[in-house]
Backbone as XML, in Angstrom:
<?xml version="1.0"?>
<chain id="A" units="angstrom">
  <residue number="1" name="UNK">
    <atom name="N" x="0.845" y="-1.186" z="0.000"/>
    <atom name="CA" x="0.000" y="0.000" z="0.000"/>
    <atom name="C" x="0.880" y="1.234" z="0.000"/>
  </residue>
  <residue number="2" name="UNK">
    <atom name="N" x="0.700" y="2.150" z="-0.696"/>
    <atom name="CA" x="1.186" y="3.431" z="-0.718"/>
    <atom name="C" x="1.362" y="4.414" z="0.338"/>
  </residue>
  <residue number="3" name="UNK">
    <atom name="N" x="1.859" y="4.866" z="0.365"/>
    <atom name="CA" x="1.859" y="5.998" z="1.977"/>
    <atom name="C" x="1.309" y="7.834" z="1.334"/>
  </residue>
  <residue number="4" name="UNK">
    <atom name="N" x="-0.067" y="7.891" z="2.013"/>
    <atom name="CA" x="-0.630" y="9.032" z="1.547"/>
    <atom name="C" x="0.240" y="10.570" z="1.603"/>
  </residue>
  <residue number="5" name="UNK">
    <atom name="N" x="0.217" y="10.887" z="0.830"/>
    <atom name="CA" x="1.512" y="12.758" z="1.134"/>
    <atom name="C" x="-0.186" y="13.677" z="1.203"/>
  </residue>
  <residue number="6" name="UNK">
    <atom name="N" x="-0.153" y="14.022" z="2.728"/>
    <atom name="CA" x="-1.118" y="14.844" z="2.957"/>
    <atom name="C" x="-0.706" y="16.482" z="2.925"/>
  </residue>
  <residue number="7" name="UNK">
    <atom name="N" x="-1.426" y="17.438" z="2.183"/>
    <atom name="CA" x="-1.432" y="19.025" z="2.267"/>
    <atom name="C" x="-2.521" y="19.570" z="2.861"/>
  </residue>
  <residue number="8" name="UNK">
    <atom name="N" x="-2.556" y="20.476" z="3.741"/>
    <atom name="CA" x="-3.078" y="21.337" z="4.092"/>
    <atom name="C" x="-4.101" y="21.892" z="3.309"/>
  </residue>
  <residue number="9" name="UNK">
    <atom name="N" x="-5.291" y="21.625" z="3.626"/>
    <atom name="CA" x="-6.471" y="22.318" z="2.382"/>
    <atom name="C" x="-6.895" y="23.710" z="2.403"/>
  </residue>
  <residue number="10" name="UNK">
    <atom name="N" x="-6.905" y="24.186" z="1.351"/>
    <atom name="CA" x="-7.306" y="26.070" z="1.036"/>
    <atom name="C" x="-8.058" y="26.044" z="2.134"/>
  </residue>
  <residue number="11" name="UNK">
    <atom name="N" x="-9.046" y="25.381" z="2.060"/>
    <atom name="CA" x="-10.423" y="26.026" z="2.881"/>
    <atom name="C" x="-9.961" y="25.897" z="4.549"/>
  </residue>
  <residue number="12" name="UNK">
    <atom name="N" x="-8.636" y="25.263" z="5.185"/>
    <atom name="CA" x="-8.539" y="25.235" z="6.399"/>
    <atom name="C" x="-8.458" y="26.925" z="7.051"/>
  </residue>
  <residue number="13" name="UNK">
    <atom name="N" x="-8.054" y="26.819" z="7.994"/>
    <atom name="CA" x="-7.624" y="27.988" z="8.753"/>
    <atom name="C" x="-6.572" y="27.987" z="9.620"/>
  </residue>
  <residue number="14" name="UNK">
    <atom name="N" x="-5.647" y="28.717" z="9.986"/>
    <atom name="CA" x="-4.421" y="28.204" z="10.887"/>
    <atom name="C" x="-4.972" y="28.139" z="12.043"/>
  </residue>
  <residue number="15" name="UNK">
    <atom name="N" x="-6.101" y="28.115" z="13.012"/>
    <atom name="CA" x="-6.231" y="27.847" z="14.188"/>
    <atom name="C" x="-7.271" y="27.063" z="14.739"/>
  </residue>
  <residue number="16" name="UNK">
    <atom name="N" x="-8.393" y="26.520" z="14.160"/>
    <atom name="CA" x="-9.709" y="25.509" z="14.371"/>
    <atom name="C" x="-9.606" y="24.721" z="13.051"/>
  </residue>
  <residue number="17" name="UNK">
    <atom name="N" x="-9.603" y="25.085" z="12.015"/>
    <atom name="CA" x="-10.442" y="23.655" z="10.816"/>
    <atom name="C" x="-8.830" y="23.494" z="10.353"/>
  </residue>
  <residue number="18" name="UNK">
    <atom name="N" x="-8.929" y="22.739" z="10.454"/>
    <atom name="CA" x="-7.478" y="22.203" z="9.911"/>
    <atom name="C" x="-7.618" y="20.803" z="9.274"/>
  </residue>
  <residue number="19" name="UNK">
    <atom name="N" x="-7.609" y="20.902" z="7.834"/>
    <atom name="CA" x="-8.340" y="19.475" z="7.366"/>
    <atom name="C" x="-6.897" y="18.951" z="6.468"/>
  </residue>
  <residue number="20" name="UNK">
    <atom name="N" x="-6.705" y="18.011" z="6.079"/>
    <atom name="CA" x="-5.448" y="17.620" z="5.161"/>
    <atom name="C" x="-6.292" y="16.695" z="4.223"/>
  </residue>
  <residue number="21" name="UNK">
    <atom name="N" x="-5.814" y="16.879" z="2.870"/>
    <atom name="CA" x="-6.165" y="16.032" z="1.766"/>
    <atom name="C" x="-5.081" y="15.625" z="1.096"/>
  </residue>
  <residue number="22" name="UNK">
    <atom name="N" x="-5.113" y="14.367" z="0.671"/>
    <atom name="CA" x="-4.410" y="13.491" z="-0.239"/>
    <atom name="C" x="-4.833" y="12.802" z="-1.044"/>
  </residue>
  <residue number="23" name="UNK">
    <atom name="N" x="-3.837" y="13.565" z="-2.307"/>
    <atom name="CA" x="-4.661" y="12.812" z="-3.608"/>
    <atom name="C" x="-3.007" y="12.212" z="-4.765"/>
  </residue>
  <residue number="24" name="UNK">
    <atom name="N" x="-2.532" y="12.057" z="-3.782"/>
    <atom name="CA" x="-1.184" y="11.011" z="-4.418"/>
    <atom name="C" x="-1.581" y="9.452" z="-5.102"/>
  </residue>
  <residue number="25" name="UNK">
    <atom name="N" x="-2.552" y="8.779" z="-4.278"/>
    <atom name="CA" x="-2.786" y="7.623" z="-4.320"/>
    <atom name="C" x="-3.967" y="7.622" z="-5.348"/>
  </residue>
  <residue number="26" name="UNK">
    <atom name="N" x="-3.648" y="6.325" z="-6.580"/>
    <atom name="CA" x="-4.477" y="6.595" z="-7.757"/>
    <atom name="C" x="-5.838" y="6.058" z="-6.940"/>
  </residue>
  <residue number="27" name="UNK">
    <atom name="N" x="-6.961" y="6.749" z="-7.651"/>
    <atom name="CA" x="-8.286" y="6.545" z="-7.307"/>
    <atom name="C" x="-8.639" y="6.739" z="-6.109"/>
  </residue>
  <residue number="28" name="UNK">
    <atom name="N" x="-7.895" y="7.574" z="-4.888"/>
    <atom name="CA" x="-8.484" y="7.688" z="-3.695"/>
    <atom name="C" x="-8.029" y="8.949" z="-3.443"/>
  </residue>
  <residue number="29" name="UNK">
    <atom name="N" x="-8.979" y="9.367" z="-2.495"/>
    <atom name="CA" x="-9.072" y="11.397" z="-1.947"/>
    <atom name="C" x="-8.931" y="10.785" z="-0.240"/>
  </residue>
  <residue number="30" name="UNK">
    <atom name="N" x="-8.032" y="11.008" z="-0.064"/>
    <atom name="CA" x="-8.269" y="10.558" z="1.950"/>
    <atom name="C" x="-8.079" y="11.891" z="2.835"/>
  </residue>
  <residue number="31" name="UNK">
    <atom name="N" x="-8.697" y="12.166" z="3.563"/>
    <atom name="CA" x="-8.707" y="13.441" z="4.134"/>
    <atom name="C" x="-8.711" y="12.819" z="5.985"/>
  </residue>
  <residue number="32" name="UNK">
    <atom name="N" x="-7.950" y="14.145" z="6.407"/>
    <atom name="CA" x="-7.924" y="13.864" z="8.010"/>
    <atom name="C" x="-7.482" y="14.830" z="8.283"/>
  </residue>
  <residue number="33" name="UNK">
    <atom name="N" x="-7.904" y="14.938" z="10.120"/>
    <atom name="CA" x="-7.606" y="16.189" z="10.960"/>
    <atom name="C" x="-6.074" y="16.352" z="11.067"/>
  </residue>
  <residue number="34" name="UNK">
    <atom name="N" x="-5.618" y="17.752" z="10.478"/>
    <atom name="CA" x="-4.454" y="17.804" z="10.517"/>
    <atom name="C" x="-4.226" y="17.929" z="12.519"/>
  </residue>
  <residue number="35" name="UNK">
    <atom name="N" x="-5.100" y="18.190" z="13.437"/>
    <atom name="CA" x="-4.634" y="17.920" z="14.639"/>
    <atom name="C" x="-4.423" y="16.538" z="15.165"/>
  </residue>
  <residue number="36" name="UNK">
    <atom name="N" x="-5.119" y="15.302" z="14.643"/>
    <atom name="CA" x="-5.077" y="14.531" z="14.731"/>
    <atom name="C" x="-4.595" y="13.422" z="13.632"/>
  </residue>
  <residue number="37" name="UNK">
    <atom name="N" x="-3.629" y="13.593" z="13.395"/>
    <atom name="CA" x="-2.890" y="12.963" z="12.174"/>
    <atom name="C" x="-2.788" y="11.413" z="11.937"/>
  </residue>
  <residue number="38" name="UNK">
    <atom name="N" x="-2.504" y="11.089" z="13.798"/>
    <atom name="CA" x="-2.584" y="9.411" z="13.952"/>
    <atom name="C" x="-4.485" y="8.591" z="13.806"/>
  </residue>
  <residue number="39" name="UNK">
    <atom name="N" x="-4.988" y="9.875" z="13.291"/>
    <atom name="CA" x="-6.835" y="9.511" z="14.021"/>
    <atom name="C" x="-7.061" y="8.972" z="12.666"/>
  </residue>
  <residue number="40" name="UNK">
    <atom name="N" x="-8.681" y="8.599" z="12.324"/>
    <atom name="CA" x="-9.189" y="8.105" z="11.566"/>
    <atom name="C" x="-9.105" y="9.591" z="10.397"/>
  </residue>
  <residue number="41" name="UNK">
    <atom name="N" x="-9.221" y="8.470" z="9.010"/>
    <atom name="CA" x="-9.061" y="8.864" z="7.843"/>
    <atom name="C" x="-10.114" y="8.101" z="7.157"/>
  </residue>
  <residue number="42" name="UNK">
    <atom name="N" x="-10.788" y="9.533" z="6.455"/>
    <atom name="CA" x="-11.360" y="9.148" z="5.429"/>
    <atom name="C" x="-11.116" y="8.914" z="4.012"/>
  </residue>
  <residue number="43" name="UNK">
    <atom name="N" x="-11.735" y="8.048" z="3.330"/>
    <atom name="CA" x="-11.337" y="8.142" z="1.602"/>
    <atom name="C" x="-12.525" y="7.970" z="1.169"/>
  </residue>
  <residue number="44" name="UNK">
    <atom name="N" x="-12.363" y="8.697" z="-0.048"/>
    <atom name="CA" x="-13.019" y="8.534" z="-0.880"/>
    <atom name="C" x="-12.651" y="8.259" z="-2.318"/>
  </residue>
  <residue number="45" name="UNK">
    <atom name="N" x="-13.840" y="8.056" z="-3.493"/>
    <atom name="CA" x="-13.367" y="8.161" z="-4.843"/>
    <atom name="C" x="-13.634" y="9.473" z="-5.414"/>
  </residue>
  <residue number="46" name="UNK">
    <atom name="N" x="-12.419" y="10.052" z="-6.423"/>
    <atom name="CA" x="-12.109" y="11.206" z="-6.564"/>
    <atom name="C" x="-13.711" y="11.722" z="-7.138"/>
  </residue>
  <residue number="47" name="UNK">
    <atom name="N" x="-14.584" y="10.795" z="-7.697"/>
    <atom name="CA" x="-15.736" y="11.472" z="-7.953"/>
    <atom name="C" x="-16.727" y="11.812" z="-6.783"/>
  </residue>
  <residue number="48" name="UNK">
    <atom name="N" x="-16.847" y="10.767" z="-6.136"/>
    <atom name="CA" x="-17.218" y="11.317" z="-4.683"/>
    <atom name="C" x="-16.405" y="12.603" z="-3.895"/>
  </residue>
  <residue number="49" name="UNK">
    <atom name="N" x="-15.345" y="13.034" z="-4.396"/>
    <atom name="CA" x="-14.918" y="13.714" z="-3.280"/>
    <atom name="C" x="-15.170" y="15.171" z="-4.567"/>
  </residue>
  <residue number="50" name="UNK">
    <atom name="N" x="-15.430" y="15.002" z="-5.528"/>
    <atom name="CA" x="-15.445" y="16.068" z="-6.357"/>
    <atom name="C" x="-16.642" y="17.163" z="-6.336"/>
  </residue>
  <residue number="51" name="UNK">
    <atom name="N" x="-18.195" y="15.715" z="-6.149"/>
    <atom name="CA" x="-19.129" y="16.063" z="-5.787"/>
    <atom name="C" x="-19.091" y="16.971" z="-4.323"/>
  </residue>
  <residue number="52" name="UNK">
    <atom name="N" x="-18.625" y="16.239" z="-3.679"/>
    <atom name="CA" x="-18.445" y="16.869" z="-1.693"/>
    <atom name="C" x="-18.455" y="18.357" z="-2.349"/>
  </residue>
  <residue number="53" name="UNK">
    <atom name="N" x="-16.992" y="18.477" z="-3.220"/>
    <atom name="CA" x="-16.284" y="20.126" z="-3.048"/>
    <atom name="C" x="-17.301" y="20.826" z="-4.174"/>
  </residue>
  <residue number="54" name="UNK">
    <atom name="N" x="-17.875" y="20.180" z="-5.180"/>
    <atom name="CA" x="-18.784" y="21.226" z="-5.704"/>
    <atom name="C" x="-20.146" y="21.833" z="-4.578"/>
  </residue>
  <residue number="55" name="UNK">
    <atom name="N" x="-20.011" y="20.695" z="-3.987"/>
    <atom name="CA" x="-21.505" y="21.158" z="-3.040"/>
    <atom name="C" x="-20.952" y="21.978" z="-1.827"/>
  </residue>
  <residue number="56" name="UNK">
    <atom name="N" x="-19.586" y="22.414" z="-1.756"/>
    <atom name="CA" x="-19.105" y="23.325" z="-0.927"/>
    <atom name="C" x="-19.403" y="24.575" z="-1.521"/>
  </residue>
  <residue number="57" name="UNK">
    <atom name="N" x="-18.841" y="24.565" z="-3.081"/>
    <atom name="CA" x="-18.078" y="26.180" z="-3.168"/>
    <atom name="C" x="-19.481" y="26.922" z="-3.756"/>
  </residue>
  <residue number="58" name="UNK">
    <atom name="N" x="-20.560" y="26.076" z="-3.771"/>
    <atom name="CA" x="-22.162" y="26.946" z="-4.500"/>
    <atom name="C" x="-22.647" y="27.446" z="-3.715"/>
  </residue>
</chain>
């Protein structure tokens, strides 16, 4: 299995939402609390996660 390279997402903030996304790994979006790095992670498929962010930015 691949080892995810997580970045810091636009929409975080430097002091409460702090979200990390990774999209290194083919066919998967895995996102997690950048405070909690060792915690649960989500994934998704990049179309699922495409949908998520269109239904953010409308």
């Amino acid at each position: 299995m691949k080892t995810f390279v997580f970045r810091k997402s636009s929409y975080s903030n430097a002091h409460e939402e702090c979200v990390e996304v990774a999209t290194n790994v083919p066919d998967t979006v895995a996102v997690r609390d950048s405070k909690d790095p060792e915690g649960r992670m989500l994934r998704f498929t990049p179309a699922a996660w495409a949908a998520f962010h269109a239904k953010l930015i409308k």
